[in-house]
Every structure is written in structure tokens, then in C-alpha cells.
C-alpha positions as CSV (number, residue, x, y, z in Angstrom):
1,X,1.9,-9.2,6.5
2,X,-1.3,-7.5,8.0
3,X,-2.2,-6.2,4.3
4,X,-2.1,-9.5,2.8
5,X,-3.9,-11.5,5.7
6,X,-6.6,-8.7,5.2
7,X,-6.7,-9.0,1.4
8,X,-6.9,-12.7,2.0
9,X,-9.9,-12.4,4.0
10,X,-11.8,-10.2,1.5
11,X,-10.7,-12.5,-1.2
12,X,-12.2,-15.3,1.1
13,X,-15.5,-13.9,1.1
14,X,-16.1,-13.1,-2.6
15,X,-18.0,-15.9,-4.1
16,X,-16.7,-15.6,-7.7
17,X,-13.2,-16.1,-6.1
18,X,-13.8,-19.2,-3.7
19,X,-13.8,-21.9,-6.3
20,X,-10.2,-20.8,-7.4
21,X,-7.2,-21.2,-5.1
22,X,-6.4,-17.5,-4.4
23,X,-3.6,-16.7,-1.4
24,X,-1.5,-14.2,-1.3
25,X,1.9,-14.2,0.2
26,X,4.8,-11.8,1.1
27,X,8.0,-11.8,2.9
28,X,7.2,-9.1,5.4
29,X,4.8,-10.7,8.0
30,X,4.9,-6.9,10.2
31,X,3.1,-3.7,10.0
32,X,0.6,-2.3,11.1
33,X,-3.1,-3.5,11.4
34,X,-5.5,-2.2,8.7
35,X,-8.2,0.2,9.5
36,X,-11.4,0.4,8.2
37,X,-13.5,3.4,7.9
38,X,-16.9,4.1,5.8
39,X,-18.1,7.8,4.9
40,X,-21.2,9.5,4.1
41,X,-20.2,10.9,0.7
42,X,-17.2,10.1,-2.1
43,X,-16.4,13.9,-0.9
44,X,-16.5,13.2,2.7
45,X,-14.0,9.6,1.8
46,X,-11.8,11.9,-0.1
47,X,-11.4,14.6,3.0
48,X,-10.8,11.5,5.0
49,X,-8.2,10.0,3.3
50,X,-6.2,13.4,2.9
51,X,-6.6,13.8,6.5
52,X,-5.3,10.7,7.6
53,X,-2.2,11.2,4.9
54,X,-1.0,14.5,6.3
55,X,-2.0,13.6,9.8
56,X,0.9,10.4,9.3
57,X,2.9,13.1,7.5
58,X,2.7,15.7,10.0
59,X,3.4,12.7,13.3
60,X,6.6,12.3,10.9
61,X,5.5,8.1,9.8
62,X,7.3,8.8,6.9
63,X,7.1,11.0,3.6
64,X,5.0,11.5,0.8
65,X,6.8,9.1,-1.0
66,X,6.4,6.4,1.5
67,X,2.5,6.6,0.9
68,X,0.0,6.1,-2.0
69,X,-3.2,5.8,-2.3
70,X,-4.7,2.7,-4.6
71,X,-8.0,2.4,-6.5
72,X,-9.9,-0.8,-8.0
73,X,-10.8,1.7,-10.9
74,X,-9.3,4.6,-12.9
75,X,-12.8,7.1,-12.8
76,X,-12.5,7.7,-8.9
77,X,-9.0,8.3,-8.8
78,X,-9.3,10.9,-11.0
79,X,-11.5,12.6,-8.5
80,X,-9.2,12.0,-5.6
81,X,-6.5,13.4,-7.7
82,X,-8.4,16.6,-8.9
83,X,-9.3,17.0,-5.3
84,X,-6.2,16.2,-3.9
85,X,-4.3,18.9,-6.1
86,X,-7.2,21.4,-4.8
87,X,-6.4,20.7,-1.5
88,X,-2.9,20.9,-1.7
89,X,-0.8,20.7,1.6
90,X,1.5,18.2,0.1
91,X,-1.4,16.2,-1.1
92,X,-0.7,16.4,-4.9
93,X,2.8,15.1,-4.5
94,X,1.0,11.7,-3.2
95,X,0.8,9.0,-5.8
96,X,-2.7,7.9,-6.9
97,X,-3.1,5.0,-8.9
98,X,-4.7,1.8,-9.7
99,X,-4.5,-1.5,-7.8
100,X,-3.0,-3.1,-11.3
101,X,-0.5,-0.2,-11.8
102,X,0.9,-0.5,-8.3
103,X,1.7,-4.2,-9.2
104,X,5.6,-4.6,-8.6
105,X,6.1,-1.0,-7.0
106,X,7.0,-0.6,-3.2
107,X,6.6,1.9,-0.5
């Protein structure tokens, strides 16, 4: 639900999009709202997002494999994997993949 209304809205405002009739849809109209947050650096994003993984891990919202982390592109992924196996804490068990590649999976 509050994934696809926000992917709806970013779709929305990208002008190569508009002319075509894109809406997404699911069956599950919950969860919780998406949060936005900007960093200084690709590092600093990376540090972020690990934090806010364990931090969900450590309140007990789930498990590493209730979580993933998606990626419009393969190159910085690779990055967020290589650091995510450096920092370690659980992090490297934490799938990272491509928007595409996460087409049909579930967490």
C-alpha cells in the first residue's frame, strides 16, 4: 500500500512517464509510511541505511530476511554490498539487489 502510492507519485512526476498510463497496484493497502532521507556522501547513505537495518533488527521488526535493500542500478550495489560485508553485524546476510531482480520476490 504506502510503497506503491509512493512509487505512484514519483512515477507521476517523471515527465518521460506521464504520457503513458503507469499505476501500480497491490493487494496489501497497510504498512508503514515511507521515509525519506538525503546524505552528504554515497558513504555517509551507506552508513545510514545499515543503521537503520540493524536498528529495525535490534527493536526486533523482523529478521534479516524480512529486509532487503533495492537499487535502480547494479554499480552502487556493489558498493553497498562490499561495505555492507565490511561492516558486518548481520549486514552481509541482507539481500542487495536490483529493482528488476526483486520483481516477483516478497519480504
Amino acid at each position: 500500500g504506502v510503497i506503491i502510492r509512493y512509487a505512484n507519485e514519483l512515477i507521476a512526476l517523471n515527465h518521460a512517464t506521464r504520457a503513458k498510463e503507469y499505476k501500480l497496484v497491490t493487494q496489501n493497502p497497510f504498512g508503514k509510511l515511507v521515509q525519506v532521507v538525503s546524505f552528504d556522501s554515497v558513504e555517509d547513505e551507506i552508513c545510514g541505511i545499515g543503521k537503520a537495518v540493524l536498528d529495525r533488527l535490534e527493536q526486533g521488526e523482523g529478521q534479516a530476511s524480512d529486509i532487503a535493500v533495492l537499487g535502480r542500478t547494479n554499480a552502487p550495489l556493489e558498493f553497498v554490498k562490499k561495505k555492507f560485508k565490511e561492516l558486518k553485524r548481520g549486514l552481509e546476510k541482507i539481500p542487495v539487489l536490483t529493482i528488476h531482480k526483486a520483481k516477483g520476490l516478497e519480504w
